[in-house]
N, C-alpha and C positions, 0 to 999 in steps of 0.2 A: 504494500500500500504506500502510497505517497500523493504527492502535490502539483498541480500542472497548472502550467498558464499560457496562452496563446493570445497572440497581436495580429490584425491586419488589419493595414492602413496607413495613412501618410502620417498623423505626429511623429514626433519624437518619443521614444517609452522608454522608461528607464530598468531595464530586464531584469536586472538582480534584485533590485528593491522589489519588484512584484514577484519572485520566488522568494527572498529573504523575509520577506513576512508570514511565510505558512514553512519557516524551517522545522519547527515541529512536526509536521507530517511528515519531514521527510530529510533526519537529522545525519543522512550516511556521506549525501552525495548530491550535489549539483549538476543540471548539465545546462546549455543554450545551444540555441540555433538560431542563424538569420540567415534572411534568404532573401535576395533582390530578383524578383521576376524578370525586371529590363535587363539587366546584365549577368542572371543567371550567379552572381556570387550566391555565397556561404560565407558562414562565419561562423565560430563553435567557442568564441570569447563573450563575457557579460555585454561589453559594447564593439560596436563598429564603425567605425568613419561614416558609412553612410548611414546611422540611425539620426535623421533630419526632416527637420517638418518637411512635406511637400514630396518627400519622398517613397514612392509606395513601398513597401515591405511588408515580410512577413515574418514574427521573433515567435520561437518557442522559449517555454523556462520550465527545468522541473527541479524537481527536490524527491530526492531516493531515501524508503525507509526500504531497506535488506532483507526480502525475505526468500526469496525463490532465488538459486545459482548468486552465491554472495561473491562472484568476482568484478574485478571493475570492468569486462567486456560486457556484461549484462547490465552498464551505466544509461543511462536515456539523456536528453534524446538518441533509441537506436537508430540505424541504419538499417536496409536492406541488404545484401551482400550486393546486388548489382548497382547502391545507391539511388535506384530510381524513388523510395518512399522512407520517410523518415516517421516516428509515430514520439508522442509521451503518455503514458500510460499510467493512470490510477487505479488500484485492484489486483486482482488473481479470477486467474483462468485456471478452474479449478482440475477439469480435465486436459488440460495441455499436453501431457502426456501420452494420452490416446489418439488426438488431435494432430499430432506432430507423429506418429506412429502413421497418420494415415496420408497426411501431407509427405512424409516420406515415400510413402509408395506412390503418389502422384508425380515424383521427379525430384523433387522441394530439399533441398539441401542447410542445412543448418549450423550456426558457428557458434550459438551459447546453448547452454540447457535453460532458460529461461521462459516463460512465458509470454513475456513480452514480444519475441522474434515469430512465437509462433500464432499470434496475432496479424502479424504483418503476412506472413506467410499466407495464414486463411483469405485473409486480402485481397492478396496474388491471386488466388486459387478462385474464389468465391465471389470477391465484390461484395456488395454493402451485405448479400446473404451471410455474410460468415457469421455475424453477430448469431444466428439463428442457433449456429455449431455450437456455441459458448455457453456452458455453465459458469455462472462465478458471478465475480458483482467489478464495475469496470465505468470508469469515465478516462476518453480516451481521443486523441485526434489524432490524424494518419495524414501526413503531406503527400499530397501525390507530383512532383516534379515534369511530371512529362505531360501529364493532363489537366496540372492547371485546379487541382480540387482538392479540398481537404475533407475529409469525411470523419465524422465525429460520433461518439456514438455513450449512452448513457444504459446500464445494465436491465434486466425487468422490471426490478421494484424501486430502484431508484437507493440500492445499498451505497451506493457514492454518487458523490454529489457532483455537477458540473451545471454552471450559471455563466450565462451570457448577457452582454449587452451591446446594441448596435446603436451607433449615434455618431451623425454626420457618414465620414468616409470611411469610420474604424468598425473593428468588430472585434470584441475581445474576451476571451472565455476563460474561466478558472473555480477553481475546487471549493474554493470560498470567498467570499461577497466580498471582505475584508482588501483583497487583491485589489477590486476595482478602484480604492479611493488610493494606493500606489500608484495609480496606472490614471492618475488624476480625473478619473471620473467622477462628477456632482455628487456628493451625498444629501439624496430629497427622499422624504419618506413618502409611501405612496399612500396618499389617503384613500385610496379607492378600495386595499384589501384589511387595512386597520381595525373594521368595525366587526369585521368578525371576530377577530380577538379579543375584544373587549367585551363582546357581547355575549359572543359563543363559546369560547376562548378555542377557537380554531384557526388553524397556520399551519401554513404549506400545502393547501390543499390546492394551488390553482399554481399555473407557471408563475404569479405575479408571484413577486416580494414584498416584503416591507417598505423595501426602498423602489423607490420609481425608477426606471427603467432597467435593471438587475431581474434578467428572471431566469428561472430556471429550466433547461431541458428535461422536460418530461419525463417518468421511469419510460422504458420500451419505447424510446425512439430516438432516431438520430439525425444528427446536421448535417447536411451538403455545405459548402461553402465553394461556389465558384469564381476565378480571377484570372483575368488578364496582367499583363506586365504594367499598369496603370494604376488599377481597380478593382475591389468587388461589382463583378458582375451580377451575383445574385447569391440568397441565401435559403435554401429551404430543410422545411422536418418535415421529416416522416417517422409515421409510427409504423414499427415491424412489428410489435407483439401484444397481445391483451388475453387478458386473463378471462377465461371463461371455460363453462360446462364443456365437455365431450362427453356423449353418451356412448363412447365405445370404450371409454375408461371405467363406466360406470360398474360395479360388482354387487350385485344385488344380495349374495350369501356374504353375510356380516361374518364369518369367520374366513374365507377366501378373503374378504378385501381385506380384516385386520392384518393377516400375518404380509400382503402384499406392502402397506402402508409402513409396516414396522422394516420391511426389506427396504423399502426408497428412504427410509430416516436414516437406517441405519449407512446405508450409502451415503446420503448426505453425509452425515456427519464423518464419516471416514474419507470420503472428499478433504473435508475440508480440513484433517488434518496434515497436509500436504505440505510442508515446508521447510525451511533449511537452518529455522530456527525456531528456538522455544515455543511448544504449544501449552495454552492451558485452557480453563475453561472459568463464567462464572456463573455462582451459584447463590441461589437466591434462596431454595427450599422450598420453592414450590414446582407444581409438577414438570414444566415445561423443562427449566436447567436443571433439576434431580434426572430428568429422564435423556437429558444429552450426557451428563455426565456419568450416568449408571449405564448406558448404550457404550460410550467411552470407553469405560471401566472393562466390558467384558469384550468388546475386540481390537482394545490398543495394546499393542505385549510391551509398555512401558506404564511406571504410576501415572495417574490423571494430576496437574496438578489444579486446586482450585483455588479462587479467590469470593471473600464473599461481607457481605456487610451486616454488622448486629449491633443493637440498640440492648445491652444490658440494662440500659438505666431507663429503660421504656420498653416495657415489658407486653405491650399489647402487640409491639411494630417487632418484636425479635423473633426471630423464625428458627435460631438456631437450633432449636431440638429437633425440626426437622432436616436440618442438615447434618446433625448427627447419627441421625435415622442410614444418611446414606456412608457416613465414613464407618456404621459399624458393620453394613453389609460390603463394602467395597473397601476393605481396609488398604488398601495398598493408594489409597486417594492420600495425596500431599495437600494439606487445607491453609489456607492465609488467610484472616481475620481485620477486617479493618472498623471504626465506629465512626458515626457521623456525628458531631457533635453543633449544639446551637449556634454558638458563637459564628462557625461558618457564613452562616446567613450575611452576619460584619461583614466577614474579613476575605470571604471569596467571593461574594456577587461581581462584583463588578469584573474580573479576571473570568467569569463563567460567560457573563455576558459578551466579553471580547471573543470567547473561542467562541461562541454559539453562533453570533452576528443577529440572531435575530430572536426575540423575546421570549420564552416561557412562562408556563402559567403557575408550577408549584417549585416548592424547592425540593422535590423529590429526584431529580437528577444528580444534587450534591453527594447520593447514595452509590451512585452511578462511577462519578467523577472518583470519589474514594478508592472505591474500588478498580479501576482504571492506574490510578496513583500507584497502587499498591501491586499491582502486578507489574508497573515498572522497576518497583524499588526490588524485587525480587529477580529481575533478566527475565521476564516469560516478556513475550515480543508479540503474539498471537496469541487472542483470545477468543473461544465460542459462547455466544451467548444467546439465548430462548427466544428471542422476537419474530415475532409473526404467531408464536403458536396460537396465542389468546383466538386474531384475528379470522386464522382458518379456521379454529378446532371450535369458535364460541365461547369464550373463556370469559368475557366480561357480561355481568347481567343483562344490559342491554337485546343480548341477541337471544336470552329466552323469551323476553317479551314478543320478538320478532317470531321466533318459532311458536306462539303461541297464537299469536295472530295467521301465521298461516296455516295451521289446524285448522282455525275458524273459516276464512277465508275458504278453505277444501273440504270443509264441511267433516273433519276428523274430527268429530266431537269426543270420540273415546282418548284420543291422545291429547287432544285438548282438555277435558278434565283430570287426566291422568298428571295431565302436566301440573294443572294447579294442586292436586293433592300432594303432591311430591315437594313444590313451593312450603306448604303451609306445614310438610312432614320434615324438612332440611333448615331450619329458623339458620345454620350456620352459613348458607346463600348470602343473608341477607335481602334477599330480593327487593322489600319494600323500602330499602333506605331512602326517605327522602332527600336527603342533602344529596346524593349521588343523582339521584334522577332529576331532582330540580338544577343539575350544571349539563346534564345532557339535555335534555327537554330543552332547555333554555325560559326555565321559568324566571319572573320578573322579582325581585323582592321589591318591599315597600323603600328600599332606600336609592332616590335617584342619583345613582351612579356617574351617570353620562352628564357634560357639559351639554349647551345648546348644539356648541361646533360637534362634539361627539353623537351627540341625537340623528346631526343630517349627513351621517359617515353612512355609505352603500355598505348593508349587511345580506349578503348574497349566497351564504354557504346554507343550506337544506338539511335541516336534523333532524331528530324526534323521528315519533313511532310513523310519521306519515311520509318520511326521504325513504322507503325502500319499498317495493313491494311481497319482495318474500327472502327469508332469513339466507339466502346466496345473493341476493343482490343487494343485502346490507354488508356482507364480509366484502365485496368487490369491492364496494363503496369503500368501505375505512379501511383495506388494501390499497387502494388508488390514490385517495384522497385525506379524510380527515383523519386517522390512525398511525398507520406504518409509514408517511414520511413525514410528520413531527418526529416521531419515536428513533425512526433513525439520523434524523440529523442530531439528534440529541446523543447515539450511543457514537455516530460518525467523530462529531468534534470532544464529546468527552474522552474517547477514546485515542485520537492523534493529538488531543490536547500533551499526551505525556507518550507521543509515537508507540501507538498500541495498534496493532492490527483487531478488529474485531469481524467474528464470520457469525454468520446467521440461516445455522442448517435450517431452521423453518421455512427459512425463504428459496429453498433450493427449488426452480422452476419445472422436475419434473413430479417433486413431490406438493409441489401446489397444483399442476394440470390436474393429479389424482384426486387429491381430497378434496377441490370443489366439482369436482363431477361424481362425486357419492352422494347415495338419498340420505338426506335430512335423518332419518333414524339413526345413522350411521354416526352422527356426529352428538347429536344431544336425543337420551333415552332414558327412560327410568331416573328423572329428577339429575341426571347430569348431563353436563356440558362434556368437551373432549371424550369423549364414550367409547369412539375405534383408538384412541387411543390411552385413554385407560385399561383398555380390554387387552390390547396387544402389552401392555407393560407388565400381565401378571408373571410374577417369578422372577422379572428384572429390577422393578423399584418397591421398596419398603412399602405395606402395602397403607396405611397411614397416611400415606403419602400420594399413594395412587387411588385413592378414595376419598382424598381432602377437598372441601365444595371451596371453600374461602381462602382468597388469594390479596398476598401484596405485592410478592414483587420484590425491587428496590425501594420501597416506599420510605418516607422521612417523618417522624412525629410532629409534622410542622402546627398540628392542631394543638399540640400540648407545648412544646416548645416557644408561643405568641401566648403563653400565660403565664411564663417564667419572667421574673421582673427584667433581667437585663434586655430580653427581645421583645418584650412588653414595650418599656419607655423607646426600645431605638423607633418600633413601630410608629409610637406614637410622636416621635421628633420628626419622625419623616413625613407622616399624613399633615404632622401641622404645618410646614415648610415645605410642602407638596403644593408645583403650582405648574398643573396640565393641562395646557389650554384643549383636549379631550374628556378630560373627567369632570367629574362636581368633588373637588378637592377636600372642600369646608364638610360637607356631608358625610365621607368615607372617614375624615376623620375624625368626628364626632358619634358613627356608629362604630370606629373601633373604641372610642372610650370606654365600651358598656362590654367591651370580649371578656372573656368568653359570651356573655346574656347578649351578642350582638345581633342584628336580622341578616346581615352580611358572616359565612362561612372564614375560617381559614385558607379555604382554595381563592376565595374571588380575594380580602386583602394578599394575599401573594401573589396572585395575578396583576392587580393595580401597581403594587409596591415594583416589582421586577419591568412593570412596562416603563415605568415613569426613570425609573435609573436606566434603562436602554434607551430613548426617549433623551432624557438629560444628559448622555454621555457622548449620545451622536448627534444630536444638534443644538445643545445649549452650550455645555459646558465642555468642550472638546480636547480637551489636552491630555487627558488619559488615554485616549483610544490614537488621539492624532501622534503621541510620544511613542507608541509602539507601532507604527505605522512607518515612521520615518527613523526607527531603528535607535 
């Protein structure tokens, strides 16, 4: 995994400063490339005589974190051996090996073991189809020299990230947003996606960003960029892939599809331990990472090592007795331990907010972040961790409502009552938590939140029980849109925050073609959720664990933690000297006087408090964000 950045256009760009700012992703190795179309140079130094306004060019920059073929031939920008394409590449190709196995027998000659070259190769071979070949997670641009094109391409679900922005003559692309104000483009927030955030608290669901003209390439599709010796001539995306049913994947006998299911994970995850450096895994204690890591455990022939996070001193939010559940069946597991503690709230926000780039709603990532930390400070370089299962398997409440409405809807009244008796027989679900459903729903409280200016912010994102019509077209939904790409920008940059590779066998795309092309039985039955996979886990995870309805996660006691006096008053210094011209300031900070007995939650103040410092750091008060920016 590592850091890219791309230039076309006439400025002047200053190339190391827009890889030097995302050294973190990619703390081994530097490379550059400039390319002048009119005179056909090269350049493979930070600058070049001819990097001048008015001049058309084309600059690569990357930044190398080492994990596949660790020698400096397998440095980026690669080469072709015939030098006709040049590529920077962020991610793992996780089949490379089979890939190049078959590229070889096409003719296709190779000079690193890397994955990178065999990228370029499929290229050759394939054209923009190759991406189709591709298991893995990949944000990537490929110069083509001879035809004048560069083709760019972003993974299925969007596991890395790659943001673009065109304006005037330029067009310039990189791994994170943070690049573009090196690369001196405007920082303007875009009012147009804002009100979802505040509202709904929903982001990164649409190409747009935060910021105005910064947006993101789409998971499953990719950029053409065409150019003469002058100019871009044009720019277009296409989408190659989308997620959806096949009914020839479908396995109507629930014991054929479990043991099939448990054979594509198991794949998965032995995929993606494929590397030339430290693997570990982390763990949380609940089912998803218990069940990559007990999968782990019985077909990797070295110890698992894990990393994981517990609140001793919050006893509601600490999970470790279920992570002890798997270190006493799987003893040969190496465990690391890290705590999150209040005070953080201080004394890392604003460093969270710089790697993030763009806002969150709780401080439950700081859980995240720790743990990321702490498997640096140990040498583990690659981590696997649980995301996506929630969203295929049903995991959060939301999606039993969904299956329950579509009983109704299909007239299965027997599964439809069955469902609700199993609700009102499992009180450990919690199903009816209001606080939960009233931030999904997007219920109103009595406290106005919203300034006037925030009142007349376009809120366009579609939630509640009435955005899907049946319990697969809500998983696609918060696969595509409001779910899995917050989730992962969040495990993206806490994870390269401290150069950590993170893989996410959930999201492996032939184990997602599978399980959304199973019936609905398959997935939530008999009062649970993940059902085919629960089923397939007997005899591999502790079974406590593979029976457990209630899930946290990374979660952070941020609800008890804002009634501790020190994060109490910082709350309360900051609502009073809170001045956003989107919020009602005076308001929020007068129903935190009354916290806990407040009409406003924990989630919504950490939501206002975290916007309003992201907010004030990028366009009020700038010199924290602008000091690390210009090194």
């Amino acid at each position: 995994m590592c850091g890219i950045f791309g230039f076309i256009g006439t400025d002047s760009i200053h190339l190391k400063k827009c890889t030097s700012i995302i050294e973190h992703r990619g703390p081994d190795a530097e490379g550059f490339l400039w390319y002048n179309p009119k005179s056909s140079q090269t350049g493979k130094t930070p600058d070049v005589e001819w990097n001048t306004d008015n001049n058309f060019k084309i600059a690569f920059g990357f930044r190398r974190l080492a994990i596949i073929d660790l020698v400096e031939t397998s440095n980026q920008p690669l080469f072709s051996s015939d030098n006709r394409f040049a590529i920077i590449f962020n991610g793992e190709i996780y089949n490379y090996i089979e890939l190049r196995k078959e590229l070889e027998q096409l003719g296709h000659v190779f000079y690193t073991h890397s994955d990178t070259e065999v990228i370029i190769e499929a290229y050759r071979a394939f054209g923009a189809d190759c991406v189709n070949k591709f298991n893995g997670m990949w944000g990537f641009a490929i110069l083509d020299f001879k035809e004048n094109i560069i083709f760019c391409s972003r993974d299925r679900f969007g596991v890395k990230p790659f943001y673009y922005n065109k304006s005037n003559s330029n067009l310039i692309f990189a791994s994170e947003i943070k690049q573009f104000w090196g690369a001196g483009v405007k920082r303007e927030i875009n009012e147009n996606i804002i009100g979802d955030f505040l509202e709904r608290s929903v982001i990164n669901h649409t190409e747009e960003t935060l910021f105005k003209g910064i947006l993101q390439l789409l998971p499953g599709h990719n950029l053409f960029i065409n150019f003469n010796e002058n100019e871009i001539i044009s720019y277009e995306i296409k989408k190659y892939w989308k997620l959806q049913e096949n009914p020839a994947l479908a396995i109507s006998k629930f014991e054929v599809a479990q043991k099939k299911y448990l054979s594509l994970l198991n794949d998965s995850i032995n995929l993606r331990f494929r590397s030339d450096v430290p693997v570990g895994a982390c763990l949380s204690g609940g089912l998803d990472s218990s069940t990559i890591v007990s999968l782990a455990s019985e077909s990797q022939d070295k110890s698992i090592i894990t990393f994981s996070s517990v609140f001793e001193k919050n006893p509601k939010f600490d999970e470790k007795e279920f992570m002890d559940m798997v270190f006493e069946k799987y003893k040969t597991i190496k465990p690391y331990f890290c705590s999150t503690s209040s005070n953080q709230i201080i004394n890392e926000l604003d460093n969270l907010i710089w790697h993030q780039d763009e806002p969150f709603p709780t401080f439950s990532i700081l859980a995240q972040w720790n743990v990321m930390k702490l498997a640096k400070e140990n040498g583990v370089v690659v981590l696997l961790d649980g995301q996506g299962g929630d969203e295929f398997l049903g995991g959060y409440r939301k999606y039993y409502a969904f299956y329950l409405k579509e009983c109704l809807q299909k007239g299965n009244f027997g599964k439809f009552f069955s469902g609700i008796y199993y609700l009102l027989k499992n009180t450990e679900f919690d199903f009816f938590n209001s606080e939960g459903w009233g931030r999904y729903l997007g219920w109103k409280t009595s406290v106005d939140v919203l300034s006037r200016k925030g009142k007349e912010l376009n809120k366009s994102a579609k939630i509640g029980l009435k955005s899907a019509k049946t319990l697969k077209d809500k998983f696609i939904d918060d696969i595509e849109k409001f779910s899995i790409p917050p989730l992962l920008r969040y495990e993206d940059r806490n994870s390269m925050a401290f150069s950590i590779e993170s893989r996410v066998p959930f999201l492996d795309y032939k184990l997602a073609n599978f399980i959304i092309s199973q019936p609905t039985e398959h997935i939530i039955s008999k009062g649970y959720t993940k059902y085919i996979l629960r089923e397939a886990t007997k005899g591999i995870l502790p079974e406590k664990i593979r029976l457990r309805i209630n899930k946290l996660g990374f979660a952070t006691p941020q609800s008890e933690w804002m009634s501790e006096p020190e994060i109490n008053q910082y709350f309360k210094s900051y609502f009073l000297q809170m001045n956003n011209p989107y919020l009602n300031n005076q308001a929020i900070y007068e129903d935190f006087l009354l916290y806990p007995n407040s009409k406003l939650d924990s989630f919504n103040f950490s939501k206002y408090l975290i916007f309003d410092r992201w907010y004030h750091l990028n366009f009020v008060d700038k010199d924290f964000l602008d000091s690390k920016i210009n090194g």
